[in-house]
N, C-alpha and C positions, 0 to 999 in steps of 0.2 A: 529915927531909925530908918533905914536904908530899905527900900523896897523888896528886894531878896535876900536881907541879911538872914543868915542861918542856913539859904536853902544850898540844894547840890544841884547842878546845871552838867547834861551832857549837850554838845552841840557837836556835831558833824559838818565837816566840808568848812570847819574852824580855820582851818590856816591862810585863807582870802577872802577876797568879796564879802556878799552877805552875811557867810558864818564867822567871819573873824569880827566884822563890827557887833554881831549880836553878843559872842563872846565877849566883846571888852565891855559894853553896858551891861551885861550881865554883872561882872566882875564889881565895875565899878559904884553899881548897887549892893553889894555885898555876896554876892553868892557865889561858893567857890566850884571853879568849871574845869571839866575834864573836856578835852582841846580832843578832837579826832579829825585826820585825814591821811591822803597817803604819804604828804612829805616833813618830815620831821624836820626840815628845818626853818620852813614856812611855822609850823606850830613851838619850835624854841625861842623864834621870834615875838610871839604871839605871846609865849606865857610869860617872858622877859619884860613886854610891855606893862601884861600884869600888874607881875609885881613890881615893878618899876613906880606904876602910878600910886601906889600905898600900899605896899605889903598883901595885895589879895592873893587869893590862894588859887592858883591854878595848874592841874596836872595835864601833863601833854601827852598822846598816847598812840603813836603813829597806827591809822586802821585804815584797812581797806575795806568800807561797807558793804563791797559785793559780797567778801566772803564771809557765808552766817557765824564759823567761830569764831573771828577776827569782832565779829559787833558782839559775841558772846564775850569773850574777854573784855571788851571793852567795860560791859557795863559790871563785869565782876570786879575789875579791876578798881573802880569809879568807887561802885558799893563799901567796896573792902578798906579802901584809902579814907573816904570821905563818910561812910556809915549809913550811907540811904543815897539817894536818887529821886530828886525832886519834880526837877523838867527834863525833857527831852526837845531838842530841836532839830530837825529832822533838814540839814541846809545843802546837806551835799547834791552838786547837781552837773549834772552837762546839757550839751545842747549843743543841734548842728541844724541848718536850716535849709532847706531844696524842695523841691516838688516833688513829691512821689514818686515819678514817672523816673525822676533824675536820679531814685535811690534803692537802692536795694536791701532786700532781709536781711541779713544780714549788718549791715551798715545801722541797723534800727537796734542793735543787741546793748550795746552800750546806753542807750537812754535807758530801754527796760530794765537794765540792771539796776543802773544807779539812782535813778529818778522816782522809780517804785519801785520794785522789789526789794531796795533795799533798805529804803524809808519803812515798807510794812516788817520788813524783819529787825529793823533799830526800833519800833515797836513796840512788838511780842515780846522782844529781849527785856524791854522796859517792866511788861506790865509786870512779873511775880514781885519787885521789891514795892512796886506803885501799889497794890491791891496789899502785899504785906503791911505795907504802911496805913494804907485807909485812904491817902491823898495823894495828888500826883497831877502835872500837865504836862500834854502834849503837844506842843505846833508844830506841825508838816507845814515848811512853806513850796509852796506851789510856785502857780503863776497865772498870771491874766488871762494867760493861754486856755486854762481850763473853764475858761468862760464865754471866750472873743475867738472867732472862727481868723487867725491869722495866714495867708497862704503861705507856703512855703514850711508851715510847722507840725503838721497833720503827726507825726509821731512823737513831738515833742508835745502836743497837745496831749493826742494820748496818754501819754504818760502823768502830767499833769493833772489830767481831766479825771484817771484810775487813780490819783491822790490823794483827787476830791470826796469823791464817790468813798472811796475808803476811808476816808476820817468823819464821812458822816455817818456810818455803819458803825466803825467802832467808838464815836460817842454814844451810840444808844445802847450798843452791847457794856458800856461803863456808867452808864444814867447814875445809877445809883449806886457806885463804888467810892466815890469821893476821888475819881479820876478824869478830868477833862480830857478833850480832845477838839485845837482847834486845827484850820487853814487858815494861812496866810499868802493870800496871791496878789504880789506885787504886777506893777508893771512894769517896763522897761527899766532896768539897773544898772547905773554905770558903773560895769564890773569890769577884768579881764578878762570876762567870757567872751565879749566884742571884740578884741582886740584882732583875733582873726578871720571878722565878719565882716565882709562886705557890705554896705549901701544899707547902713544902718540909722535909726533914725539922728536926729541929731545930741552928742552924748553930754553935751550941757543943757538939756532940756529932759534927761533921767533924774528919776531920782537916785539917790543917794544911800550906798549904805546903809547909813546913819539912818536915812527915812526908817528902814525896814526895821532896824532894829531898835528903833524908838517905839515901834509897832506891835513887836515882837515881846520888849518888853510888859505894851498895856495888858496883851495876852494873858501873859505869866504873871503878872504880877496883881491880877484880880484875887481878890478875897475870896472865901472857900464857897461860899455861896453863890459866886456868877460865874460864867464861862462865857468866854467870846470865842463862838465857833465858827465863824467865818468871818474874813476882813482882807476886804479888797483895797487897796493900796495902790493909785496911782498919780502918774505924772501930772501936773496941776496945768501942762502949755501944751492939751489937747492930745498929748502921742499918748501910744499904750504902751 
């Protein structure tokens, strides 16, 4: 039997990088996944792959996670099609890098949107079918950042670091619901988040995807008894 055979997966910031590899080992362990991000063709791609590899089940559902009705459809949408709501993966994310001094308030609103706030409201939105049901996991992944003082990331930290803090709060407020909550804070990802980043470290010495969401899967795919609430994840040739 398949590691997630039966369960329902939503995953955010699915249609690249980290979220679309977690999506497809989701998938290809059995579990059928509702795809969210903002471009829907990035996520037609995504669920073609799908079912392309065996018939898996996945629904694509173009969202934009800042706005809280957009992640409320989402996960009605999820509910309604697929009949519950198993895990949640919290993947959507940006990231810009400078010195403080070099940035303004402004310029900071986009991380806070997406990075938290809208991670703690895909959530919320989550818990009434989670706590209906009795069981349920959660991974926010994060980043190294919330642990390792990087210069130049001081709001990407923050944002990160508010991630952290908040999924360890809301494990304890779920202790005993039959609902986990972990983080996942990788290191350096060779995604196309870099692509427009300058004097980055070197991207054949990131990890992979694949790493993450091999990671992602030990998470979710623990037995109702254990919870991995934190797991840090990095690069093996010294960079973070």
């Amino acid at each position: 039997m398949k590691a997630l055979e039966g369960k329902v997966a939503i995953v955010t910031g699915a249609g690249r990088g980290i979220g679309r590899a977690i999506a497809l080992a989701f998938a290809a362990e059995g579990a059928a996944v509702a795809l969210a991000s903002r471009s829907r063709s990035d996520l037609a791609e995504v669920a073609g792959e799908i079912r392309a590899a065996g018939g898996g089940r996945a629904l694509a559902i173009p969202t934009d996670v800042t706005n809280d009705g957009a992640v409320e459809a989402l996960v009605e949408q999820t509910a309604s099609d697929f009949k519950r709501v198993d895990i949640l993966v919290t993947a959507a994310g940006t990231a810009a890098f400078a010195s403080l001094a070099d940035t303004k308030p402004a310029d900071w609103d986009v991380m806070l949107s997406v990075n938290l706030r809208a991670a703690m409201v895909c959530c919320r939105a989550v818990l009434p079918t989670m706590l209906r049901q009795g069981e349920g996991t959660i991974v926010n992944v994060a980043s190294i950042a919330a642990k390792r003082a990087l210069p130049g990331s001081a709001v990407y930290t923050a944002t990160k670091a508010g991630l952290l803090g908040f999924s360890r709060v809301l494990a304890e407020e779920l202790r005993n619901t039959g609902v986990r909550v972990g983080v996942l804070m990788p290191g350096a990802v060779d995604t196309p988040l870099w692509d427009t980043v300058g004097g980055t470290p070197p991207r054949d010495k990131m990890l992979r995807p694949e790493d993450v969401a091999r990671a992602a899967m030990l998470m979710a795919a623990l037995p109702p008894h254990a919870s991995l609430e934190e797991l840090t994840l990095l690069p093996s040739g010294g960079i973070l």
